[in-house]
N, C-alpha and C positions, 0 to 999 in steps of 0.2 A: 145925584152926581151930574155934574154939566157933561151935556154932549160933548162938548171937543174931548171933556177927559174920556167919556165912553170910549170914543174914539182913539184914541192914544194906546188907553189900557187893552185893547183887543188884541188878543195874543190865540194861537190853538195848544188850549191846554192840552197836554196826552196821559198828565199823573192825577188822580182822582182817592180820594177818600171817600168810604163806604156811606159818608154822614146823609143822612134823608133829605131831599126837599120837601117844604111846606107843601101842602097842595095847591095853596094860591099864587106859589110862584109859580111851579110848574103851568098854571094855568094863563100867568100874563108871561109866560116865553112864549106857550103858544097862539096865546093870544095877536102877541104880538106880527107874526108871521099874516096875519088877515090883514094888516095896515100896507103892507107892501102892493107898491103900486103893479096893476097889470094891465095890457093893452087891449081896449075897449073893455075895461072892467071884468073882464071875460073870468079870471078867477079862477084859472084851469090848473087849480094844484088839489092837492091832498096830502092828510100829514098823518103816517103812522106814531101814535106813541104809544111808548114802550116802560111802561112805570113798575109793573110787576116785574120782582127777580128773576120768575120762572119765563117770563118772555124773552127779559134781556138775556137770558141764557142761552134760548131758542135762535137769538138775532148773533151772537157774536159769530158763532161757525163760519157764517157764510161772509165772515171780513177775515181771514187767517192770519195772513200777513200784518193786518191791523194788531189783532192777540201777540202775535211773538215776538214783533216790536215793542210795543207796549202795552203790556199786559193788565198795569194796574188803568187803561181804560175801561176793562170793564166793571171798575168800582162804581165808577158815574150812575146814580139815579135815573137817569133819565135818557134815554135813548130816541130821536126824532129820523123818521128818514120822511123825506119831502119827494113828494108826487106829483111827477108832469102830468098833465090831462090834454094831448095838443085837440084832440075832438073838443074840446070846449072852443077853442080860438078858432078854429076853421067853421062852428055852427056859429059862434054869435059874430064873424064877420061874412058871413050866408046872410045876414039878416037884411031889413032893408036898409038902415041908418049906415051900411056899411055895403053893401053889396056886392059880393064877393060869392056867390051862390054859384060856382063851380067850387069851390073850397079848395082848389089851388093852391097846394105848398108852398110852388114857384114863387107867388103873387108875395109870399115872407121873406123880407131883406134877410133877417135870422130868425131862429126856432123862438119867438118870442114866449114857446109855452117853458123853456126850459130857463129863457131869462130871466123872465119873472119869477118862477119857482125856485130860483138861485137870487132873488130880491130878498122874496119871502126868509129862505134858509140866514139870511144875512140879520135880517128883525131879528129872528131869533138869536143870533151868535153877540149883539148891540145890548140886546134885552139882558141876556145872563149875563153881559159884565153890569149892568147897571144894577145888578141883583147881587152883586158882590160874588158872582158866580165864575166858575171855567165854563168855555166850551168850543168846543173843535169838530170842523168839518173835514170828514174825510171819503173817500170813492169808495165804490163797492164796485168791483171789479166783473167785464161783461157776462164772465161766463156762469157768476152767482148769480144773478139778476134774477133770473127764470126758476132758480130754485127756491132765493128769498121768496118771489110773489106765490110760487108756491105754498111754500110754509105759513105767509100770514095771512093766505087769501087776499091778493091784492089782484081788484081787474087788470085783467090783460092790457086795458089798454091804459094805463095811468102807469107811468114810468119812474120808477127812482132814479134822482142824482146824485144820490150821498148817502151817508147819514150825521148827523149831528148826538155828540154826547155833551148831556150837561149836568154837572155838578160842584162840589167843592174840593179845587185844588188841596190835592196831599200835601201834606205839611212839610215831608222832606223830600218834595217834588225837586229838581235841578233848575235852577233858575236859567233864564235863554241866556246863553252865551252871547258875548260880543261880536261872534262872529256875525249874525243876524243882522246885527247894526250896521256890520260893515258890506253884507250883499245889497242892503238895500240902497236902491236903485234910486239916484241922485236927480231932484224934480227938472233941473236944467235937461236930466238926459231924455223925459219923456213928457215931459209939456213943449207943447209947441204953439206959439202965439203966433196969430192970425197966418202964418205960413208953415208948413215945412221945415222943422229944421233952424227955424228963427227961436231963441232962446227970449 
């Protein structure tokens, strides 16, 4: 598929059919999530997945809201939640080629561990439509957090942003409405060439 149509076709699916993924796709979604760029290479994510049923089982509780909304998400094959690691960015810009050896939050315009781990999440959501795939990124809410990393044994200090489900849109999934079309947000109203405000 040509990227612009990737691009195009990226929708957050939420209706899913039970149908399996191959292993080797599974394997270049998550593949994919390594290609996404991070600052100073530093590479401070981690990516729980979630292929057995008895996992995904384990993982939906702690999104509720997500279940009774919509439910047939947890059809999806494939359950991803992606992992900040900010200790990785603050040791490898301690290093010398960077020098930062107070590890200083301050010294970060933004939490670049949670932006790049939201690049990563994005490969992956690129990858499943070019696999003829759904997939949708959605929150897990703060006060699961602590329970989730409980559950999957996940270090304390490596943080989830989401999680991502991926699989094969249901066949009598609801197609997006028009309304979609009409909130999006018109490029005159949010590009701004070389000025402020200058259209």
């Amino acid at each position: 598929m040509e990227f612009s149509e990737v691009v195009r076709r990226r929708r957050m699916i939420r209706h899913y059919s039970d149908k399996p993924l191959a292993p080797d796709v599974i394997e270049r979604v998550l593949a994919a999530a390594l290609r996404a760029p991070s600052a100073g290479f530093s590479q401070g994510w981690a990516f729980l997945a979630l292929t057995d049923a008895a996992d995904r089982a384990r993982f939906w509780p702690f999104v509720p809201t997500r279940v009774e909304n919509t439910p047939t998400m947890q059809d999806a094959p494939l359950v991803v939640v992606p992992l900040a690691h900010k200790a990785a960015y603050l040791e490898r810009y301690a290093e010398p080629d960077k020098g930062w050896e107070d590890r200083a939050e301050a010294r970060w315009p933004a939490p670049y561990w949670y932006v790049d781990t939201g690049m990563a999440a994005l490969m992956m959501l690129l990858t499943a439509v070019d696999e003829g795939l759904g997939a949708c990124f959605f929150g897990i809410m703060p006060e699961q957090l602590r329970p989730f990393a409980e559950e999957f044994g996940v270090p304390e200090e490596y943080a989830p942003i989401g999680g991502i489900c991926v699989g094969y849109r249901a066949d009598d999934a609801p197609r997006q409405g028009s309304g979609v079309a009409e909130r999006r947000r018109d490029p005159a109203d949010v590009i701004h060439r070389g000025q402020w405000g200058r259209r």
